[in-house]
C-alpha atoms as an extended CHARMM CRD file, in Angstrom:
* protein
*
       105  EXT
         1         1  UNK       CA            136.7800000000      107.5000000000       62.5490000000  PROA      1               0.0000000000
         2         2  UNK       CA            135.9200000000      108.1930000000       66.2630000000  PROA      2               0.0000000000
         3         3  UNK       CA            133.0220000000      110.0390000000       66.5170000000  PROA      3               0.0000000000
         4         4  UNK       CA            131.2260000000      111.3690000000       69.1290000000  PROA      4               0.0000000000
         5         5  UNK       CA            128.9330000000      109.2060000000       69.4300000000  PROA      5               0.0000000000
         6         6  UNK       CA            131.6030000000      106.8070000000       69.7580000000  PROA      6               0.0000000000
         7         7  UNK       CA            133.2080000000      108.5210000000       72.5870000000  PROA      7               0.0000000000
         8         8  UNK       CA            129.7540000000      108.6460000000       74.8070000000  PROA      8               0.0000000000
         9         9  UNK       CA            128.6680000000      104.9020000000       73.8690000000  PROA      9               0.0000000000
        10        10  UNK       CA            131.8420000000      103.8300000000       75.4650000000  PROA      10              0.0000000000
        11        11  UNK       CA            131.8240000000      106.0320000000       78.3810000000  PROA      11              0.0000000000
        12        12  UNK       CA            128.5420000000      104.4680000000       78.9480000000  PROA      12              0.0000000000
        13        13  UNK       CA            129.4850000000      101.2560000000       78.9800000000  PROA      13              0.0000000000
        14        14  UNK       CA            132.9220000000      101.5000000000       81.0940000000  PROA      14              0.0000000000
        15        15  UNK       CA            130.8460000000      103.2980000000       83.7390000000  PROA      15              0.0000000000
        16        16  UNK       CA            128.1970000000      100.7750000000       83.8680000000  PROA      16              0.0000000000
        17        17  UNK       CA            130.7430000000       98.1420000000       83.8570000000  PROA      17              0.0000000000
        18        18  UNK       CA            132.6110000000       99.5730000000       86.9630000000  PROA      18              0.0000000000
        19        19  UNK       CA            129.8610000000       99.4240000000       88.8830000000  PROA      19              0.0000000000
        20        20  UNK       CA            128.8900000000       96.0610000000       87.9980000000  PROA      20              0.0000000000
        21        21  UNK       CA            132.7220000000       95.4480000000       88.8640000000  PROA      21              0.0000000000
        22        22  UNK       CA            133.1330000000       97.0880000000       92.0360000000  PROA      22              0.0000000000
        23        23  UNK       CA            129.3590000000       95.7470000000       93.0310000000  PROA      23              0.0000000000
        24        24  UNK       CA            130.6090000000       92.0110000000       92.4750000000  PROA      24              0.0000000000
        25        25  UNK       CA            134.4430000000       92.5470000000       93.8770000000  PROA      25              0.0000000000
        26        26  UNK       CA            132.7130000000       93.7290000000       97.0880000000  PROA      26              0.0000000000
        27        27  UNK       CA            130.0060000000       91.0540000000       97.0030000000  PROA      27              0.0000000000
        28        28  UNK       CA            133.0000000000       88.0920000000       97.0030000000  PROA      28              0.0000000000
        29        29  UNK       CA            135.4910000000       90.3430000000       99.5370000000  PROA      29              0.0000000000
        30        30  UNK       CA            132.3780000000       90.2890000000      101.9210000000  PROA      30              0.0000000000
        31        31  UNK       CA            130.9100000000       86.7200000000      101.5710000000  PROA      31              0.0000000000
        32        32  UNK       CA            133.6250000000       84.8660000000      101.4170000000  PROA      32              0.0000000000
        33        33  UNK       CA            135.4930000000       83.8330000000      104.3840000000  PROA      33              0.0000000000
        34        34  UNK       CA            139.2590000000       82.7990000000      102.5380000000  PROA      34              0.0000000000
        35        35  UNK       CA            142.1700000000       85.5010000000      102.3740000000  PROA      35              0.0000000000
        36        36  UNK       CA            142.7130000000       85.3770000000       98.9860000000  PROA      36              0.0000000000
        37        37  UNK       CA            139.4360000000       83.3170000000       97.6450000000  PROA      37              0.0000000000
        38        38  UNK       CA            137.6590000000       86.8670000000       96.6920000000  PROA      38              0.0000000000
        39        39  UNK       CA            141.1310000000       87.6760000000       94.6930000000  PROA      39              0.0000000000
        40        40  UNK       CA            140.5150000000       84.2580000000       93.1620000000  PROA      40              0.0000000000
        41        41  UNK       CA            136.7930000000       84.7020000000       91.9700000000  PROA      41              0.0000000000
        42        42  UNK       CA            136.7220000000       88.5490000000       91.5030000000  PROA      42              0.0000000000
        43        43  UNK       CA            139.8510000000       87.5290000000       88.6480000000  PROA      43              0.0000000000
        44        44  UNK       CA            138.0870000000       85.3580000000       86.8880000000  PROA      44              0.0000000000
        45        45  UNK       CA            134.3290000000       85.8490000000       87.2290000000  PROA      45              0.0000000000
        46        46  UNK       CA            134.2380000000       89.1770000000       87.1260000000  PROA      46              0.0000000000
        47        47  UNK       CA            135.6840000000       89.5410000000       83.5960000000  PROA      47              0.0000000000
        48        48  UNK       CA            133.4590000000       86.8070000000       82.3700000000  PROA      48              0.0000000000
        49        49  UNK       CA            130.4220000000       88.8640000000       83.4420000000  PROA      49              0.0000000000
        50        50  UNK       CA            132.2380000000       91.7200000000       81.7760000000  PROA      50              0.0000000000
        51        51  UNK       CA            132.4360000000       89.8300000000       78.5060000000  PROA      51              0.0000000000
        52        52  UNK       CA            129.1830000000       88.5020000000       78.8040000000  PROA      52              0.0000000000
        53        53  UNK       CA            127.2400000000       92.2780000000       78.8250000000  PROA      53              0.0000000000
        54        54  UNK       CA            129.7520000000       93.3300000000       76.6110000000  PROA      54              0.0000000000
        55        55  UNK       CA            128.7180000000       90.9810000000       73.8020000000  PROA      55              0.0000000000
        56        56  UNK       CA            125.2560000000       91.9150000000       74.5480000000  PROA      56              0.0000000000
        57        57  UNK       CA            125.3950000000       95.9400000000       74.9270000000  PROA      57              0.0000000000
        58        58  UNK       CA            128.4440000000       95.3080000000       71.9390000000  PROA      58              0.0000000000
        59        59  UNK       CA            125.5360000000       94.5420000000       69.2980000000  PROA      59              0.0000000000
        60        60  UNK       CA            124.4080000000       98.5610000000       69.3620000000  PROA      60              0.0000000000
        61        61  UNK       CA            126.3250000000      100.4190000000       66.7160000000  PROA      61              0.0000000000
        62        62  UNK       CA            128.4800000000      102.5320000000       68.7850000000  PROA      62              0.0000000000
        63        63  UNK       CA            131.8170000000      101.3980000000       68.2030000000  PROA      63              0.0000000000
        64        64  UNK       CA            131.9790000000      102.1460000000       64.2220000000  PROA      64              0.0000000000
        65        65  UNK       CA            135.6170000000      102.0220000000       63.4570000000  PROA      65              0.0000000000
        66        66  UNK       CA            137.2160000000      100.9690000000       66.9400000000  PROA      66              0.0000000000
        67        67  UNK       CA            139.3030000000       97.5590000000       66.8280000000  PROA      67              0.0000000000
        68        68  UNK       CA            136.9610000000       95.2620000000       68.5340000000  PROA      68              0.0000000000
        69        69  UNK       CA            140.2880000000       93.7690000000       70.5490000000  PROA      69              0.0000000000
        70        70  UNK       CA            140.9870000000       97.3410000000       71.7080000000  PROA      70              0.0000000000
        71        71  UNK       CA            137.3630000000       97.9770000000       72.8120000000  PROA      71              0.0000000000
        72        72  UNK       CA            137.1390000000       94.8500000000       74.5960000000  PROA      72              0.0000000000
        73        73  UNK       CA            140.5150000000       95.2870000000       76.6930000000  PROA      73              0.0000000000
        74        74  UNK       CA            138.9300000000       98.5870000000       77.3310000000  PROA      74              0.0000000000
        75        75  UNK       CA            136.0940000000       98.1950000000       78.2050000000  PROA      75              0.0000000000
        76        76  UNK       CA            137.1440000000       94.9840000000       80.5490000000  PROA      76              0.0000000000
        77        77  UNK       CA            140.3920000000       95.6860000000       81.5560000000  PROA      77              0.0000000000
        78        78  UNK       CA            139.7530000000       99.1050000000       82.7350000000  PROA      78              0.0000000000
        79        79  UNK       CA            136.3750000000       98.5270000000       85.0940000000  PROA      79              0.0000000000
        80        80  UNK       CA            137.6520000000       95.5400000000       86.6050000000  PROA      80              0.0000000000
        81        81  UNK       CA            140.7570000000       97.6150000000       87.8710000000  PROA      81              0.0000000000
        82        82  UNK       CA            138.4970000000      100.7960000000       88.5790000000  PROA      82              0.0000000000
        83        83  UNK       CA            136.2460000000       98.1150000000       90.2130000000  PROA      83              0.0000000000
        84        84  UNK       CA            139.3050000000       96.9860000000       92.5070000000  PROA      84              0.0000000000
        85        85  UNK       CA            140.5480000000      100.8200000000       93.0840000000  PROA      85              0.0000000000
        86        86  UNK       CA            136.7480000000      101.3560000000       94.3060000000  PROA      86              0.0000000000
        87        87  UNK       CA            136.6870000000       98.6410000000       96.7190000000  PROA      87              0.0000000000
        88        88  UNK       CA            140.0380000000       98.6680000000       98.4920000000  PROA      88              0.0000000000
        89        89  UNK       CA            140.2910000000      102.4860000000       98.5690000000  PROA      89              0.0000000000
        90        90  UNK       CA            137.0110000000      104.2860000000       99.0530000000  PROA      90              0.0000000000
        91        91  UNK       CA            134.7300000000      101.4860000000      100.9660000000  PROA      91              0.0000000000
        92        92  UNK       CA            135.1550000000      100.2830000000      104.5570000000  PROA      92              0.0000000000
        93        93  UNK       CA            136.9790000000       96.8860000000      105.2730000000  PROA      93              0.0000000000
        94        94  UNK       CA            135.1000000000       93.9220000000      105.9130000000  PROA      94              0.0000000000
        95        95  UNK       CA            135.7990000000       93.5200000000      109.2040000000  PROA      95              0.0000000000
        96        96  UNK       CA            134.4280000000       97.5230000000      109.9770000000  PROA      96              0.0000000000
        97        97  UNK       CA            131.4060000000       96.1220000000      107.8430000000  PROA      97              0.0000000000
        98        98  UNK       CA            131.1680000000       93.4180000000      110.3150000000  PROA      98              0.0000000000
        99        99  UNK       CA            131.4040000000       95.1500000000      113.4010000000  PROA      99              0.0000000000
       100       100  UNK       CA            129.2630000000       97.9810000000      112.3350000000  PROA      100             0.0000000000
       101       101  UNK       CA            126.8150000000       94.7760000000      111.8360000000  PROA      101             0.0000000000
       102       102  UNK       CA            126.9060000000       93.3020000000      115.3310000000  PROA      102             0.0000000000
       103       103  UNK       CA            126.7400000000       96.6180000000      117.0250000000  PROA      103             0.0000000000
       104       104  UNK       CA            123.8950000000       97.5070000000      115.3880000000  PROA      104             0.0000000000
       105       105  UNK       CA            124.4770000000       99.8900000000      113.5280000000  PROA      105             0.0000000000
């Protein structure tokens, strides 16, 4: 059964894990100097640091009668594209970052 505790244990985490999402898709789409190398490692680090704090912050006894393959494509799946969505939409483009940078700004 889904209880409420349920429901706020997993809010918890997806918000946590969209910012550590949309923290480390903006750290690669600044740092790295390749058109599509920040796709490359945002893809397929930032899930593996996903998984990682999931299997740590999974051990708490939130998710009582959840699938654990549903809770994991939720609560991976769904920051890393609300990680993206952060990034491209609502933050300035790396080149404004840059010339905000050598102005002075």
């Amino acid at each position: 059964m889904f209880s409420p505790g349920t429901a706020i244990g997993l809010t918890v985490i997806i918000a946590l894990h969209t910012v550590i999402a949309s923290v480390l898709v903006r750290f690669f789409r600044l740092r790295l100097e390749t058109r599509t190398g920040w796709l490359l490692f945002a893809l397929f680090l930032v899930p593996l640091v996903l998984t990682a704090s999931l299997l740590v912050l999974g051990q708490l006894p939130i998710f009582g009668g959840i699938d654990r393959n549903t809770v994991a494509t939720v609560t991976i799946l769904l920051p890393l594209l609300l990680g993206f969505a952060i990034d491209l939409f609502w933050l300035p483009t790396p080149e404004e970052v840059e010339l905000a940078r050598r102005e002075g700004r």
